[in-house]
PDB file with one MODEL, atoms N, CA, C and O in Angstrom:
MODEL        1
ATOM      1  N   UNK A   1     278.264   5.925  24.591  1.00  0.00           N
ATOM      2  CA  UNK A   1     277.904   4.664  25.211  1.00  0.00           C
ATOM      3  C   UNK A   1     279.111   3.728  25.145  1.00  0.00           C
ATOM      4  O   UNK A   1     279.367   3.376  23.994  1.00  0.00           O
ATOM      5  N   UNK A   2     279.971   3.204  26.156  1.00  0.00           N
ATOM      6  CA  UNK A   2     280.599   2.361  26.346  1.00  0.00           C
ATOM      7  C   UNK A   2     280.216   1.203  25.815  1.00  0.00           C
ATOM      8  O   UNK A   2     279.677   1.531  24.758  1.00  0.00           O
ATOM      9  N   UNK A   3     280.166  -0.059  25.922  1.00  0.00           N
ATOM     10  CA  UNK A   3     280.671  -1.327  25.935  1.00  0.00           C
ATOM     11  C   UNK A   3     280.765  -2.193  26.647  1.00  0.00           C
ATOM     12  O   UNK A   3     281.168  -3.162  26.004  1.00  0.00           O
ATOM     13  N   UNK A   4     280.627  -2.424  27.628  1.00  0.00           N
ATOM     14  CA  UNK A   4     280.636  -3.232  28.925  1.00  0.00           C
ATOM     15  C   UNK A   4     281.283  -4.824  28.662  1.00  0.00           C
ATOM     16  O   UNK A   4     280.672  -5.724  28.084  1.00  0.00           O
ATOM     17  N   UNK A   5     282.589  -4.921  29.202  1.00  0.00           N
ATOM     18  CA  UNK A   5     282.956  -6.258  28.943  1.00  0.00           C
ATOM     19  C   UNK A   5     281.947  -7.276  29.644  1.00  0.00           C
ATOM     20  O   UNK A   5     282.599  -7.944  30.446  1.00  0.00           O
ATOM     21  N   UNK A   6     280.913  -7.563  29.644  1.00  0.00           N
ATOM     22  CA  UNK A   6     280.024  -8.667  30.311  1.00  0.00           C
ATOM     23  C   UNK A   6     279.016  -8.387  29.291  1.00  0.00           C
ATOM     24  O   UNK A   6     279.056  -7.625  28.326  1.00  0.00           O
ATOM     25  N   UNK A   7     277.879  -9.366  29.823  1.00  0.00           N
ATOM     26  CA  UNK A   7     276.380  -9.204  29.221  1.00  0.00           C
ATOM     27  C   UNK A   7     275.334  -9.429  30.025  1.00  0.00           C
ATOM     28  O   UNK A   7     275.675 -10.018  31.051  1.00  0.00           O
ATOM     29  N   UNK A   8     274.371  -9.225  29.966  1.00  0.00           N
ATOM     30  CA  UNK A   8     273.075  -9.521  30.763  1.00  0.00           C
ATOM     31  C   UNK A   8     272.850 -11.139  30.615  1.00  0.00           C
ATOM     32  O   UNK A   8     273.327 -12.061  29.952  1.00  0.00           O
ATOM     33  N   UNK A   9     271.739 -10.924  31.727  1.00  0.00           N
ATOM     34  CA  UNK A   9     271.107 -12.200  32.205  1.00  0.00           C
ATOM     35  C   UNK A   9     270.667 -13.419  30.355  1.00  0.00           C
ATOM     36  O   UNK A   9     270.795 -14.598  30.022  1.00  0.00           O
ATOM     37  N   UNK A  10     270.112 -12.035  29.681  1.00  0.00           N
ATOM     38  CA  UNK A  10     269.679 -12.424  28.394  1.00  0.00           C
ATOM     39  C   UNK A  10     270.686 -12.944  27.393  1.00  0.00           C
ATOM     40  O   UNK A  10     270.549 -13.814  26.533  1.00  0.00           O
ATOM     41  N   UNK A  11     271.509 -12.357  27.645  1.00  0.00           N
ATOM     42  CA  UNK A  11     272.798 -12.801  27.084  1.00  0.00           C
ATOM     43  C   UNK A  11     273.025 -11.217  26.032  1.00  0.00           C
ATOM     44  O   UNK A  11     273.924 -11.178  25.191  1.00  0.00           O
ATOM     45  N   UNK A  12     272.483 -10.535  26.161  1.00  0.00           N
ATOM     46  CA  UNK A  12     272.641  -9.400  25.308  1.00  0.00           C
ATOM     47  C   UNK A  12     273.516  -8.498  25.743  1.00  0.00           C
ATOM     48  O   UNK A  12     273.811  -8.729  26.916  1.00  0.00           O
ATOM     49  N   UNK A  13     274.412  -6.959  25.010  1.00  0.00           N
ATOM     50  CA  UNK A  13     275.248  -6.566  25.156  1.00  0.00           C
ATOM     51  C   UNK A  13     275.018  -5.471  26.403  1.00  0.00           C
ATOM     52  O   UNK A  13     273.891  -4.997  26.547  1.00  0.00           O
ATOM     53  N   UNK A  14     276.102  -5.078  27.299  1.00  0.00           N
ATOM     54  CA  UNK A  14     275.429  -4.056  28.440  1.00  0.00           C
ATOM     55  C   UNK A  14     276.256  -2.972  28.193  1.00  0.00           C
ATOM     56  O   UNK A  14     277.388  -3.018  27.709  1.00  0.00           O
ATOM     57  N   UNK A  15     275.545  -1.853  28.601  1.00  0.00           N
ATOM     58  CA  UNK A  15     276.451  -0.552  28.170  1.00  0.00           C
ATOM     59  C   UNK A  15     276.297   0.241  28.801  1.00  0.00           C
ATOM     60  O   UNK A  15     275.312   0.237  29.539  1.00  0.00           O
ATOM     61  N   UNK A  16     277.363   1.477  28.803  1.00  0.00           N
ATOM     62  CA  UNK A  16     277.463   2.282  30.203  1.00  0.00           C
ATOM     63  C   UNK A  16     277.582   3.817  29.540  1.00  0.00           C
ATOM     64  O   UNK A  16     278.447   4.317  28.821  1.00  0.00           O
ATOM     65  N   UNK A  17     276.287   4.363  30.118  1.00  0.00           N
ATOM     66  CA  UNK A  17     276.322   5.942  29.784  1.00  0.00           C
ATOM     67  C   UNK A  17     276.577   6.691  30.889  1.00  0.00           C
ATOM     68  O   UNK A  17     275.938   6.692  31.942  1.00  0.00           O
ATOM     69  N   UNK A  18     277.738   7.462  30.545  1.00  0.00           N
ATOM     70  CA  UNK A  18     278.234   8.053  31.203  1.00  0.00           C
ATOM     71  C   UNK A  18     279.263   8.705  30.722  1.00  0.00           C
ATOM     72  O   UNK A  18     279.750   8.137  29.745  1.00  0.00           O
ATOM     73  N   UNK A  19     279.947   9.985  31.125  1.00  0.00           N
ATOM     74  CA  UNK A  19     281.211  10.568  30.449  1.00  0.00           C
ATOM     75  C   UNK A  19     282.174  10.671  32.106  1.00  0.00           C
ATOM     76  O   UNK A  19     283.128  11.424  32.300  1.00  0.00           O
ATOM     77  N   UNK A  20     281.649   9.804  33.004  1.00  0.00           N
ATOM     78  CA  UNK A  20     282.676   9.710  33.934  1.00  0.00           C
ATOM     79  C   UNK A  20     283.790   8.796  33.662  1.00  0.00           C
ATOM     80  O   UNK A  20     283.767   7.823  34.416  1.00  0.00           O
ATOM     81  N   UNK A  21     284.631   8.801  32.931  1.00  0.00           N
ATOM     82  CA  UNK A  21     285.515   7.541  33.090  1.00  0.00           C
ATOM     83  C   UNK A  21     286.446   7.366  34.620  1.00  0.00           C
ATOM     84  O   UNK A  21     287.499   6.733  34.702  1.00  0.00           O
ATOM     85  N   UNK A  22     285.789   8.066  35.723  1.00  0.00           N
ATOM     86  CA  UNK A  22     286.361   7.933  37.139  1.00  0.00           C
ATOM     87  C   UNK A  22     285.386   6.902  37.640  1.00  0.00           C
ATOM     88  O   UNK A  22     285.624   6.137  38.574  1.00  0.00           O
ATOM     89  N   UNK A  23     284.306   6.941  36.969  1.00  0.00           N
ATOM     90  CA  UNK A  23     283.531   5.794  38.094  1.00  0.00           C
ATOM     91  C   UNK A  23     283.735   4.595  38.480  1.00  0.00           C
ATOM     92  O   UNK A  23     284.577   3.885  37.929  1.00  0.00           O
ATOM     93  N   UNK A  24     283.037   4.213  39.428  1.00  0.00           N
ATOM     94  CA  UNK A  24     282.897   3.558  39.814  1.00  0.00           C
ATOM     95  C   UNK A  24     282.683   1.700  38.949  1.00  0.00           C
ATOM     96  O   UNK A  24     283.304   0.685  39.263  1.00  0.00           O
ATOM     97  N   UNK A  25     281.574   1.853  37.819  1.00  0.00           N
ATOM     98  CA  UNK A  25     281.509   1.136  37.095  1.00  0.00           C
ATOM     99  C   UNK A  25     282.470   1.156  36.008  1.00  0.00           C
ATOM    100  O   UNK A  25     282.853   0.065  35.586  1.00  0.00           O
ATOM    101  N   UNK A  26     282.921   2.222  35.488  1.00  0.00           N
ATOM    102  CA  UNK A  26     284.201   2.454  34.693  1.00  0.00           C
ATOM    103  C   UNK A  26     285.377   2.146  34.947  1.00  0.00           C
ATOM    104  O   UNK A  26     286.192   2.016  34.034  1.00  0.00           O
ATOM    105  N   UNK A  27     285.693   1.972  36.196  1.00  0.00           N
ATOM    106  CA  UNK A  27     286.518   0.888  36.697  1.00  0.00           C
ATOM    107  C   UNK A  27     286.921  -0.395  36.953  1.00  0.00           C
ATOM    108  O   UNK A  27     287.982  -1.018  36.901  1.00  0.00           O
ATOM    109  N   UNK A  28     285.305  -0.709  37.367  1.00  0.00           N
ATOM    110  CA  UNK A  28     285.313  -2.191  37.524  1.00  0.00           C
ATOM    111  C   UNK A  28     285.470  -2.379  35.892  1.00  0.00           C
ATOM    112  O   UNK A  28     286.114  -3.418  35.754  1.00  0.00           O
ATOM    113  N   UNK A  29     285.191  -1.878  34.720  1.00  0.00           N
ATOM    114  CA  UNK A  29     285.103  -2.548  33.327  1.00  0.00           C
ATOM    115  C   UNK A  29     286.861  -2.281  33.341  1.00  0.00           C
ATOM    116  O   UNK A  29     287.683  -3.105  33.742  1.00  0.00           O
ATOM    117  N   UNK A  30     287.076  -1.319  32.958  1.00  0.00           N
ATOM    118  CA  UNK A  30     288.869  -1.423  32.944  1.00  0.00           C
ATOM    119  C   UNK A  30     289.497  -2.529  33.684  1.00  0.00           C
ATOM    120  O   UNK A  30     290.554  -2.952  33.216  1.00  0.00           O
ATOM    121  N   UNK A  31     288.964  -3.161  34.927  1.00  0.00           N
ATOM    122  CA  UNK A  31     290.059  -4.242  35.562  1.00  0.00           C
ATOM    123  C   UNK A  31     289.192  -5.500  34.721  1.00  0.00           C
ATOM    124  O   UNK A  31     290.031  -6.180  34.131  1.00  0.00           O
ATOM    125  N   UNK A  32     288.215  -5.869  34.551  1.00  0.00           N
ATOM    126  CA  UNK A  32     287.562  -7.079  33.850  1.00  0.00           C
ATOM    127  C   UNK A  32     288.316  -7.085  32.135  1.00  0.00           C
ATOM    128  O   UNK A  32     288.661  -8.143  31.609  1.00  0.00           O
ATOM    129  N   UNK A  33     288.435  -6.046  31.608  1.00  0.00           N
ATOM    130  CA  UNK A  33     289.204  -5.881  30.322  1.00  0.00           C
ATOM    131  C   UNK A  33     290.389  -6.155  30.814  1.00  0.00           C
ATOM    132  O   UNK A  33     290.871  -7.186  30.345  1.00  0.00           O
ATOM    133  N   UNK A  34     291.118  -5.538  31.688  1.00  0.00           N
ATOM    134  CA  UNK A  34     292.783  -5.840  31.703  1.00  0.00           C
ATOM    135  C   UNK A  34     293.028  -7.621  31.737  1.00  0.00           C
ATOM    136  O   UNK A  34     293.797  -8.348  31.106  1.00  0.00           O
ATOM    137  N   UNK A  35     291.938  -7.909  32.831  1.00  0.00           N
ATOM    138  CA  UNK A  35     291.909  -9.286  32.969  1.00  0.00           C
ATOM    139  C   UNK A  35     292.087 -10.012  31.629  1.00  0.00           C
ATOM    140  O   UNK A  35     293.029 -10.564  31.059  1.00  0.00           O
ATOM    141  N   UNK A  36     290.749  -9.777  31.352  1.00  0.00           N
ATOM    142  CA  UNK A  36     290.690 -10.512  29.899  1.00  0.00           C
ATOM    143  C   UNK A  36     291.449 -10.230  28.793  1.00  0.00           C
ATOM    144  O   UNK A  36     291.221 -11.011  27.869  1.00  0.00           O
ATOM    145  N   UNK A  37     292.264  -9.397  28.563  1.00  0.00           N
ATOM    146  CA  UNK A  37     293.664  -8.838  27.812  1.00  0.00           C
ATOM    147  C   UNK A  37     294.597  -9.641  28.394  1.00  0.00           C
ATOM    148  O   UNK A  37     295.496  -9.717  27.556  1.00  0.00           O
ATOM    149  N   UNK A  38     295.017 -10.529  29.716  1.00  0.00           N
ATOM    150  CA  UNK A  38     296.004 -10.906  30.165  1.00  0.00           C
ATOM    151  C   UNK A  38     295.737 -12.562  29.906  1.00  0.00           C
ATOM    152  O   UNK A  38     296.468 -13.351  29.307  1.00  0.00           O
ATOM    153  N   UNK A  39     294.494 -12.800  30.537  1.00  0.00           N
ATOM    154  CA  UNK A  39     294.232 -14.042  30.007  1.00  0.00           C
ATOM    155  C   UNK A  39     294.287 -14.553  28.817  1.00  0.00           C
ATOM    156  O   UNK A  39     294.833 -15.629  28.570  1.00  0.00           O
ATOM    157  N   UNK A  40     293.571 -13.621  27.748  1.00  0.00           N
ATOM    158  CA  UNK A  40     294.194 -14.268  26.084  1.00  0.00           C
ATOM    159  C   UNK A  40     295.478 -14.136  26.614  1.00  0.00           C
ATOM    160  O   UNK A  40     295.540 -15.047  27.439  1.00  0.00           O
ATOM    161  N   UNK A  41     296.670 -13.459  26.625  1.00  0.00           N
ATOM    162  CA  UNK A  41     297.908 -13.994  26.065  1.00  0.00           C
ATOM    163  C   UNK A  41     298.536 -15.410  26.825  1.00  0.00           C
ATOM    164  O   UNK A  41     299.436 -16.080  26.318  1.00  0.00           O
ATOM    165  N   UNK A  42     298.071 -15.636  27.754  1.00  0.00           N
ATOM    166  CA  UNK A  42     297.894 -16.761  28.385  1.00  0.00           C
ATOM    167  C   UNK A  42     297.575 -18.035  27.818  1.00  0.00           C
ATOM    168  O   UNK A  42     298.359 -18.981  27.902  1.00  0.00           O
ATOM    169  N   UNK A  43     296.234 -18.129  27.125  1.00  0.00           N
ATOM    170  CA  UNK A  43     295.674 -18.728  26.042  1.00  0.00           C
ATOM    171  C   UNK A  43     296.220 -18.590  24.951  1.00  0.00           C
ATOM    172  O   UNK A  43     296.056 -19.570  24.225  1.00  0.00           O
ATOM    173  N   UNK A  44     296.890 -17.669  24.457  1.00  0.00           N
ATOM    174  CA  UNK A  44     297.814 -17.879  23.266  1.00  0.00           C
ATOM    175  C   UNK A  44     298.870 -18.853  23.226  1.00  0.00           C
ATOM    176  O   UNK A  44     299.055 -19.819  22.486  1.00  0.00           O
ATOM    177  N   UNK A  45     299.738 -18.219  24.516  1.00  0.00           N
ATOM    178  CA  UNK A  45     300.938 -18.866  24.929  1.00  0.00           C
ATOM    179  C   UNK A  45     300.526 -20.545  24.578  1.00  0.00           C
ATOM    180  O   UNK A  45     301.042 -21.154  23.640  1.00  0.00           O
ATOM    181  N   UNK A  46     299.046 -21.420  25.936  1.00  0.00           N
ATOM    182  CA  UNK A  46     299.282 -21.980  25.724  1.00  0.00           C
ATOM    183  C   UNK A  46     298.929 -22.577  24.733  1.00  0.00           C
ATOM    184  O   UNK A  46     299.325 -23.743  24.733  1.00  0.00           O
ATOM    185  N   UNK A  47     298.255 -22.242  23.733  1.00  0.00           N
ATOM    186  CA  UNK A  47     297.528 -22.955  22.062  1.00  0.00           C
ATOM    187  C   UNK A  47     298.807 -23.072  21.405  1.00  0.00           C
ATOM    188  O   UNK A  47     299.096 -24.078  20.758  1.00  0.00           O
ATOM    189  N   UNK A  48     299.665 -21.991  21.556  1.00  0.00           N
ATOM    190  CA  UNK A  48     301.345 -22.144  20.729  1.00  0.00           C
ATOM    191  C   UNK A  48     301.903 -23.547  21.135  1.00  0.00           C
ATOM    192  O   UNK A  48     302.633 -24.080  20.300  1.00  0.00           O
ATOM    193  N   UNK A  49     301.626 -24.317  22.468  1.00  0.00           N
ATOM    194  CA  UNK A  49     302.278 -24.617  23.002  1.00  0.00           C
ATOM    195  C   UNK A  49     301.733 -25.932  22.688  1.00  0.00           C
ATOM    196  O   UNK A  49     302.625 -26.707  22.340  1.00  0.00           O
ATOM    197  N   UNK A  50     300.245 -26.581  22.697  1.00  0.00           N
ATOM    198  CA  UNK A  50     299.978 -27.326  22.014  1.00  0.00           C
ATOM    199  C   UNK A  50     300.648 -27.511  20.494  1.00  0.00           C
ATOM    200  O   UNK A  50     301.465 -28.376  20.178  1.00  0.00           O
ATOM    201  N   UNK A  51     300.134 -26.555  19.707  1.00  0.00           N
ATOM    202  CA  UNK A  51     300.108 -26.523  18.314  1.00  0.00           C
ATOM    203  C   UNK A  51     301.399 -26.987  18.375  1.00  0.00           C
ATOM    204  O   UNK A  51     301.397 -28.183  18.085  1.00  0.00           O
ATOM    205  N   UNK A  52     302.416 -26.612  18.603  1.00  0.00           N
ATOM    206  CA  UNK A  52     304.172 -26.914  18.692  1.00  0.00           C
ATOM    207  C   UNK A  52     304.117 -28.289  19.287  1.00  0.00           C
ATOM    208  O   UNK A  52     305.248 -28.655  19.604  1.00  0.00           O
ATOM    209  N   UNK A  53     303.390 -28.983  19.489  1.00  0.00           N
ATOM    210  CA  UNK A  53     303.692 -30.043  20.278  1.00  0.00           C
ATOM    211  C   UNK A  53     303.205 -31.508  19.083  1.00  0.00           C
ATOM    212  O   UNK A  53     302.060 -31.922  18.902  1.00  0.00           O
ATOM    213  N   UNK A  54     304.348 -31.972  18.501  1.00  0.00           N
ATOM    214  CA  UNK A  54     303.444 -32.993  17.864  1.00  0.00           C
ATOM    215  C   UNK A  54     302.683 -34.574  18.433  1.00  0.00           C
ATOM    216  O   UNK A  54     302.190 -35.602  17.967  1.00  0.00           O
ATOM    217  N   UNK A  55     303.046 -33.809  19.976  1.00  0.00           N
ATOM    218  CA  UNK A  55     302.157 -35.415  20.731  1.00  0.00           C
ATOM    219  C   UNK A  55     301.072 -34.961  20.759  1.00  0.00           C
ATOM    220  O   UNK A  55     300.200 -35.803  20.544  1.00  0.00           O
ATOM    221  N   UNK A  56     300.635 -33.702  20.983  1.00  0.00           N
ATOM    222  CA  UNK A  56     299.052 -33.179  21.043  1.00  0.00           C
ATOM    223  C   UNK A  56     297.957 -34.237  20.438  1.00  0.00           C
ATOM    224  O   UNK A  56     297.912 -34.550  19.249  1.00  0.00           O
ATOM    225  N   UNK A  57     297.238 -34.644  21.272  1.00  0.00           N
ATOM    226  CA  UNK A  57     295.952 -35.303  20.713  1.00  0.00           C
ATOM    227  C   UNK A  57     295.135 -34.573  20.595  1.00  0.00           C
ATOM    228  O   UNK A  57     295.386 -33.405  20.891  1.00  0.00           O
ATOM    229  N   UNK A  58     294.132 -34.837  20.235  1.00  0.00           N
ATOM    230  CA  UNK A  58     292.740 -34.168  19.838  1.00  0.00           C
ATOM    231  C   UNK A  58     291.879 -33.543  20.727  1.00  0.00           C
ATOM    232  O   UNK A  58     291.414 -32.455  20.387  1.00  0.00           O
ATOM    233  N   UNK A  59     291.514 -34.116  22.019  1.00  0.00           N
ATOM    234  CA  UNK A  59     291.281 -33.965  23.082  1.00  0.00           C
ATOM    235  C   UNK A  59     292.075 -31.964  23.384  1.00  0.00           C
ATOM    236  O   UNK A  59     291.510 -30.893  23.165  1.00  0.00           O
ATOM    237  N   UNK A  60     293.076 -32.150  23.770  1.00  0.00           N
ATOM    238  CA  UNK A  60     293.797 -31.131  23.716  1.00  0.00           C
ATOM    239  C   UNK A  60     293.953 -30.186  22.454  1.00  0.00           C
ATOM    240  O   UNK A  60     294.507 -29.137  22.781  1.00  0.00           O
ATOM    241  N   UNK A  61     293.669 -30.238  21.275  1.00  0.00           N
ATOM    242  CA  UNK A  61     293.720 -29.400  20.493  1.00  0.00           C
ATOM    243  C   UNK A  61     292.352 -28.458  20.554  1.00  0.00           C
ATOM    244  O   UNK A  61     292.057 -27.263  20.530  1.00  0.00           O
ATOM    245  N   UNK A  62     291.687 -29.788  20.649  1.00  0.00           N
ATOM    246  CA  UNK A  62     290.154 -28.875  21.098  1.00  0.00           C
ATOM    247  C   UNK A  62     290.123 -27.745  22.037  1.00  0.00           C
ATOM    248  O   UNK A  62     289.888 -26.558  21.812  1.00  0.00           O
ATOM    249  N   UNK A  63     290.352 -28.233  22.926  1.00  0.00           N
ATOM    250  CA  UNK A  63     290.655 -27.655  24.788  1.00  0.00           C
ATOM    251  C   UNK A  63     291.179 -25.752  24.220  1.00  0.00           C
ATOM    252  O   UNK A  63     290.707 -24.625  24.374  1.00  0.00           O
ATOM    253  N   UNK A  64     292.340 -26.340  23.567  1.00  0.00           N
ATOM    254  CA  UNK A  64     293.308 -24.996  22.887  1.00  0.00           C
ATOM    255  C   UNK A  64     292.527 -23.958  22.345  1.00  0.00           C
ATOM    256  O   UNK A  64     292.647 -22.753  22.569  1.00  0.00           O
ATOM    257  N   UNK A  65     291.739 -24.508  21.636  1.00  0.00           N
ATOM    258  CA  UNK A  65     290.622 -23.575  20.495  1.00  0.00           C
ATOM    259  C   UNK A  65     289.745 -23.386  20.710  1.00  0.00           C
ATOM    260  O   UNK A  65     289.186 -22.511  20.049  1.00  0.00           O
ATOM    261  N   UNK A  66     288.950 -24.122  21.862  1.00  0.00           N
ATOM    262  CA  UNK A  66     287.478 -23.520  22.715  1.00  0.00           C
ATOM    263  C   UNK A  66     288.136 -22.457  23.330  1.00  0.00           C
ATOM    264  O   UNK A  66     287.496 -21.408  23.267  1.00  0.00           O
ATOM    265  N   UNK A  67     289.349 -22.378  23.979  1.00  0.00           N
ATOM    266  CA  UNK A  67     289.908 -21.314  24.557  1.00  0.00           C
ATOM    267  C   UNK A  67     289.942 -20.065  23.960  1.00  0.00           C
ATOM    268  O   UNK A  67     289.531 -18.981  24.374  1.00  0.00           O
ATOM    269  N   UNK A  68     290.448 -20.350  23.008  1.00  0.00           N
ATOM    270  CA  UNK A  68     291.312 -19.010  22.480  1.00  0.00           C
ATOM    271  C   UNK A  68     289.994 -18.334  21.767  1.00  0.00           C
ATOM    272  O   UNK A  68     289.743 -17.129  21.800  1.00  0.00           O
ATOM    273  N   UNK A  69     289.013 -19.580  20.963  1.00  0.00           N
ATOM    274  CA  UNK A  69     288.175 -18.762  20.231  1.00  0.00           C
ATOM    275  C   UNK A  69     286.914 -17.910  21.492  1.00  0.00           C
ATOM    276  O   UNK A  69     286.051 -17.053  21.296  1.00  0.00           O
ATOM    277  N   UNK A  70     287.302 -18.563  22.613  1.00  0.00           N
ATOM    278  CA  UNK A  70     286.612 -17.883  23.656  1.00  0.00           C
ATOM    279  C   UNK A  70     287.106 -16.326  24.180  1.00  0.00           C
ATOM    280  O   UNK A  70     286.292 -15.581  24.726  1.00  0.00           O
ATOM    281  N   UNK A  71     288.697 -15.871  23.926  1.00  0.00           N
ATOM    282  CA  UNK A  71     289.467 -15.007  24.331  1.00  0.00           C
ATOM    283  C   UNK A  71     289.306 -14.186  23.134  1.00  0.00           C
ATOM    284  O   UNK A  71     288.906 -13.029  23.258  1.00  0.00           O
ATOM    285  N   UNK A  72     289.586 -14.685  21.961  1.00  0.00           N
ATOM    286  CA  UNK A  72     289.536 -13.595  20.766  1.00  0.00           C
ATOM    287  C   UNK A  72     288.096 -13.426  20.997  1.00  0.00           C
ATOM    288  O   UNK A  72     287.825 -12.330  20.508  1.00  0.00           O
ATOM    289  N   UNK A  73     287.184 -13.875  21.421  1.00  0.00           N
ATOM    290  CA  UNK A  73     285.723 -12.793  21.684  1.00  0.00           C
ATOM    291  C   UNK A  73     285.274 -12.066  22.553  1.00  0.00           C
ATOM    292  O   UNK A  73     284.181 -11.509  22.656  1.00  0.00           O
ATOM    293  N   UNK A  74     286.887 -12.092  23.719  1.00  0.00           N
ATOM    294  CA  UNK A  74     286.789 -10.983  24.704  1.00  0.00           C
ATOM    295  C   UNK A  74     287.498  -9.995  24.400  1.00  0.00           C
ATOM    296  O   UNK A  74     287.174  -8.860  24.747  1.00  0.00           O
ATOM    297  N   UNK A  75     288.519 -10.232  23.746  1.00  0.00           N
ATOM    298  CA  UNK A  75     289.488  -9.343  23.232  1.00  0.00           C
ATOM    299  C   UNK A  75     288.643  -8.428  21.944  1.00  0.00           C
ATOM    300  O   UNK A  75     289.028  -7.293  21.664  1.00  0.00           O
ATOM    301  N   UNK A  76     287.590  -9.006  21.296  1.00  0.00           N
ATOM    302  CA  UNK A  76     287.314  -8.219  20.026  1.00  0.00           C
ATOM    303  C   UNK A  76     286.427  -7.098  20.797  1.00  0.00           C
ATOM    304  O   UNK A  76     286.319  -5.880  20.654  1.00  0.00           O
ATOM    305  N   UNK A  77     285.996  -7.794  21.444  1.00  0.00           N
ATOM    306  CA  UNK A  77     284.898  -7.273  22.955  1.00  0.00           C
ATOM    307  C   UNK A  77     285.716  -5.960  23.278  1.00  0.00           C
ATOM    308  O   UNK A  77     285.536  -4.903  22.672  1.00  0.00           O
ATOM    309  N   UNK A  78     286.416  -6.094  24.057  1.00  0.00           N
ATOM    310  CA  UNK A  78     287.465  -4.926  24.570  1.00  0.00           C
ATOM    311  C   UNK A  78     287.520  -3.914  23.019  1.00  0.00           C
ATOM    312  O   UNK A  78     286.696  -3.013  22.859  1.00  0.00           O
ATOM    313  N   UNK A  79     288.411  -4.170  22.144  1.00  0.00           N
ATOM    314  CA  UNK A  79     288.454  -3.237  21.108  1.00  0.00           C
ATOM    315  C   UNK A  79     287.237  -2.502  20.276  1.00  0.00           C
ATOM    316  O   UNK A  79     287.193  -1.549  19.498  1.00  0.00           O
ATOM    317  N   UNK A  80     286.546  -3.159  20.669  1.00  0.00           N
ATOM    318  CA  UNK A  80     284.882  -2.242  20.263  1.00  0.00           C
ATOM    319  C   UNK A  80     284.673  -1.812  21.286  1.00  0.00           C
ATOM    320  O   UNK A  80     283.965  -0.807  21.215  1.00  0.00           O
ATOM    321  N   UNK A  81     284.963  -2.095  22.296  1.00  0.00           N
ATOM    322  CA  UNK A  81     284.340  -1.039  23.568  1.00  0.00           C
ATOM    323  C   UNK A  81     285.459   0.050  23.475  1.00  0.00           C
ATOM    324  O   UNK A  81     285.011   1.092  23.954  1.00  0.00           O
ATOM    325  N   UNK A  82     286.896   0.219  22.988  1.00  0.00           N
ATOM    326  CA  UNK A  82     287.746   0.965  23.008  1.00  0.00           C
ATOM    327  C   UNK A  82     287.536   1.793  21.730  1.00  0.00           C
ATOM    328  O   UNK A  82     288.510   2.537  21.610  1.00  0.00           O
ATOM    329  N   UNK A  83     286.446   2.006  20.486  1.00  0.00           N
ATOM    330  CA  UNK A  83     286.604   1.920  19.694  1.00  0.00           C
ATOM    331  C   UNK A  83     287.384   1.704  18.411  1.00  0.00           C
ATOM    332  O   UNK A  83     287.514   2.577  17.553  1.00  0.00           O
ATOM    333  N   UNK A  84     287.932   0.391  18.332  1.00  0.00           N
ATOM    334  CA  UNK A  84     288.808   0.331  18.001  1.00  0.00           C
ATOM    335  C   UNK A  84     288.291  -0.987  17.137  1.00  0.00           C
ATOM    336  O   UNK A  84     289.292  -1.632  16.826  1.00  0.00           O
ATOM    337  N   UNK A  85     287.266  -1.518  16.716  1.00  0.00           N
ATOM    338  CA  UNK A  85     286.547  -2.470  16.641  1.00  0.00           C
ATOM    339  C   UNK A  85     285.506  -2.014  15.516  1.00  0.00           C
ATOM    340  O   UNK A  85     285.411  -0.872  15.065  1.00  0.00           O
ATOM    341  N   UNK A  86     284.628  -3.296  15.097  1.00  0.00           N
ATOM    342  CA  UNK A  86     283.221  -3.293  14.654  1.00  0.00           C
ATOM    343  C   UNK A  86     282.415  -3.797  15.294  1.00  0.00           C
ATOM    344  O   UNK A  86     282.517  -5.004  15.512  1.00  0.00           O
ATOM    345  N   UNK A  87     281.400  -3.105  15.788  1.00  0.00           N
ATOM    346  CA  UNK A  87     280.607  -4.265  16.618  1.00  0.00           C
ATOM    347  C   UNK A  87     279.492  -5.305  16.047  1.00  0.00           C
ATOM    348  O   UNK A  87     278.448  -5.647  16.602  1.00  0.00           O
ATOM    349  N   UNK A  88     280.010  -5.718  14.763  1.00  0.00           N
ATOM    350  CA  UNK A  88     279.614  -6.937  13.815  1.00  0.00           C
ATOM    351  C   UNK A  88     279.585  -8.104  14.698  1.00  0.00           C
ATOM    352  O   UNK A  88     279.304  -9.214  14.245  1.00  0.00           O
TER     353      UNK A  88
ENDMDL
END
């Protein structure tokens, strides 16, 4: 059972049985993961870029860390679907 980078309507985890990794849906999850692998470093970049910044207000530090703590839970996402993860 895969992993599915998304979730249902419920908000619960979706998963994909199958041993095709040619499909159709096995694809669309590989480009939604690459995505979201490209976007954190994006979100890294720019939280570095705040954090390095000592004009940063608060406003913006926030902004930084809703982000990222939003990306490190796609990214942990991805590595449990890769098994590479806990799915804690």
């Amino acid at each position: 059972m895969r992993l599915l980078p998304w979730t249902g309507t419920d908000g619960k985890p979706c998963y994909l049985s199958t041993d095709d990794s040619d499909s159709l849906l096995s694809h669309l999850a590989d480009d939604i993961e690459a995505a979201q692998l490209a976007s954190a470093e994006q979100v890294l970049a720019g939280a570095r870029a705040v954090l390095n910044d000592p004009k940063s207000g608060e406003r913006a530090v926030r902004f930084a860390l809703t982000r990222a703590v939003e990306s490190l839970g796609d990214v942990l996402r991805v590595a449990v679907s890769r098994g590479e993860g806990d799915a804690r």
